[in-house]
N, C-alpha and C positions, 0 to 999 in steps of 0.2 A: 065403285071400289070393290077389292075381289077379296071376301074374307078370307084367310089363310090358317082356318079350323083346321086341328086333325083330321084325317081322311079316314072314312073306314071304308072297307072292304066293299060294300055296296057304292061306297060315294065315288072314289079310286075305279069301281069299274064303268061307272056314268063317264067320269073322267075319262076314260082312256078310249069310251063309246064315241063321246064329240070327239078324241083325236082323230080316232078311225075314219070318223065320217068326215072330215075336214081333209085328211089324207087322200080321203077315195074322190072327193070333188075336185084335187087339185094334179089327179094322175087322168093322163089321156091315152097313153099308150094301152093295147091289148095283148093278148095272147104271153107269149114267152117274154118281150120286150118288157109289156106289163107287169109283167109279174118279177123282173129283174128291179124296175124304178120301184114297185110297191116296197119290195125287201131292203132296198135303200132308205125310203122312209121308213122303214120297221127297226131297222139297225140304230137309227138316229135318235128314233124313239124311246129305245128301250136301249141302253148305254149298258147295263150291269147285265143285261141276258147274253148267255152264249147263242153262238146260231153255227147250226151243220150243216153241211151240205146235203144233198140227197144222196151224193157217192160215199159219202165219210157216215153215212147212217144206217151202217149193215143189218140185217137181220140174223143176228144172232144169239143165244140165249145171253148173254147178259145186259141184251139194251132191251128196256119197256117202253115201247111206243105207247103215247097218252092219247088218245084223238080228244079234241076238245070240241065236236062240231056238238050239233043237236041231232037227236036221236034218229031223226030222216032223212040226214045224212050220212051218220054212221050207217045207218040200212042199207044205202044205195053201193056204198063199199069200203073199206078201209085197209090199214097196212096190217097184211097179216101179225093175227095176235096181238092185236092193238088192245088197250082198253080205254072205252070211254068213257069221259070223266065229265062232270057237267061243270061249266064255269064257276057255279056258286059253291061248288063241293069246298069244305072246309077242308083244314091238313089232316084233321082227326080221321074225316069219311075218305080222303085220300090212300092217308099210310092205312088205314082200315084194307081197303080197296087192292091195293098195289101189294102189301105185307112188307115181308124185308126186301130192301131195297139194298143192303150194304153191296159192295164192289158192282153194280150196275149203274149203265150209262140210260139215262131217262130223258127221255126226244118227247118233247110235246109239238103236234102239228096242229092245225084247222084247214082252213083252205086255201087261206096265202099266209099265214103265218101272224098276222095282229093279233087276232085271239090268242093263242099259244101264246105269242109271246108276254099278253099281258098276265098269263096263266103262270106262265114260267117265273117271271118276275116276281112274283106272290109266294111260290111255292118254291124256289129254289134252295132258301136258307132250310127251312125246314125238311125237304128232301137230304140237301145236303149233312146237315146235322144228323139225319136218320141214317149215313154211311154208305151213301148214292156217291160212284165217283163222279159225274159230274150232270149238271143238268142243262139242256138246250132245247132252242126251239129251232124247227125243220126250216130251211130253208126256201120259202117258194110252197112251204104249206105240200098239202095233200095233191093240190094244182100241180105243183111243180113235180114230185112223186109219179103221178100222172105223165105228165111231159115226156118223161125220160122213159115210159112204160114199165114202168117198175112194176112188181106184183100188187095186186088189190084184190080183195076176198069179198062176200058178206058171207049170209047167213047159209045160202047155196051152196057157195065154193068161190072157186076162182072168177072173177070176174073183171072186164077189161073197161067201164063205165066208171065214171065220177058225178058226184052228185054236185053241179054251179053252183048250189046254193039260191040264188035268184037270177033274172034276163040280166041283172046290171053285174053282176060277179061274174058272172057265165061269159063278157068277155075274155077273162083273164084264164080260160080253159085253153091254153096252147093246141089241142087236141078234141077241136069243135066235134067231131064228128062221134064221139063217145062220152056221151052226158046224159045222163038219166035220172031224174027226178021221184022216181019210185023203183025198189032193186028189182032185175032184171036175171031171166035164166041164167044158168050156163050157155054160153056163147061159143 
C-alpha cells in the first residue's frame, strides 16, 4: 500500500529521482533521436511546465538562463550568462540569487531536461508571482543546446565542449566528439 502523505520538497524530489531513473531504463534510442523520446517522456511528466525549444530560447537581456546541473558541469560549460542554481536552493535563495525578475522570461536547463524540469515545476508559481513573464524548461537540455552548436562558455571563454554528465548519459551527446568531463582551453 502507497501512503499518500503530503510531499515535501526533499520527498517530491526522491519522487521525481525514481521517475528519472525508470524513464532512463525504459529509453534505448541515443544521440539526437534520444534525446527527442527523453523530451517526450519529460513533457508527459511534468504536464504544468512549459518547455522551449532551443530556437525560441534567445540570448537576450530579458531571458535568465537557470543551469541546474552540479557544479562540474557548470565548469566544463554552459549558456552564456547562465546562472547556476543548485536543486535544493529554496525560492527565498533563488529570487535572493536571480533579484527582479519582473518582465523576464526564465529557461531552466540540465542536460536533457528532467532536472530542470522537475526545478521548473517547483519554482514556477513563485517566479511567476515575483513578475517573471513566463517560466520554462529548455528543451533537450544543455545536450540539445549542444546539438544545434549554439554558444557555450565557462570560466575561460568561449568554449565548444559539453560536460555527459556520466558513460550512461553521454549517449545522449548528439555531438560524441566534443565532451569533456573537466573544462578545457580556448579551442
Amino acid at each position: 500500500m502507497i501512503c499518500e502523505a503530503p510531499v515535501s520538497g526533499l520527498s517530491r524530489l526522491m519522487r521525481q529521482t525514481l521517475i528519472a531513473l525508470t524513464a532512463f531504463f525504459t529509453a534505448c534510442a541515443a544521440g539526437q533521436d534520444g534525446l527527442d523520446a527523453l523530451h517526450a517522456d519529460i513533457v508527459s511528466d511534468y504536464p504544468t511546465v512549459s518547455h522551449v525549444s532551443v530556437a525560441a530560447a534567445p540570448l537576450t537581456s530579458d531571458t535568465i538562463f537557470l543551469d541546474i546541473r552540479e557544479p562540474e558541469e557548470f565548469a566544463v560549460s554552459h549558456i552564456p550568462g547562465a546562472v547556476r542554481v543548485s536543486m535544493d536552493a529554496g525560492p527565498a535563495d533563488v529570487l535572493a540569487m536571480l533579484g527582479d525578475v519582473s518582465g523576464k522570461r526564465v529557461v531552466a536547463y540540465c542536460s536533457v531536461g528532467r532536472r530542470s524540469s522537475i526545478f521548473a515545476e517547483i519554482m514556477q508559481d513563485t517566479l511567476l508571482s515575483e513578475g517573471a513573464a513566463s517560466v520554462a524548461n529548455l528543451e533537450g537540455g544543455v545536450f540539445g543546446w549542444h546539438a544545434q552548436s549554439r554558444p557555450l562558455e565557462n570560466e575561460k571563454g568561449r568554449t565548444d565542449v559539453v560536460h555527459p554528465y556520466d558513460e550512461i548519459w553521454k549517449r545522449y551527446v548528439p555531438r560524441q566528439d566534443a565532451v569533456s568531463y573537466t573544462p578545457v582551453e580556448l579551442r
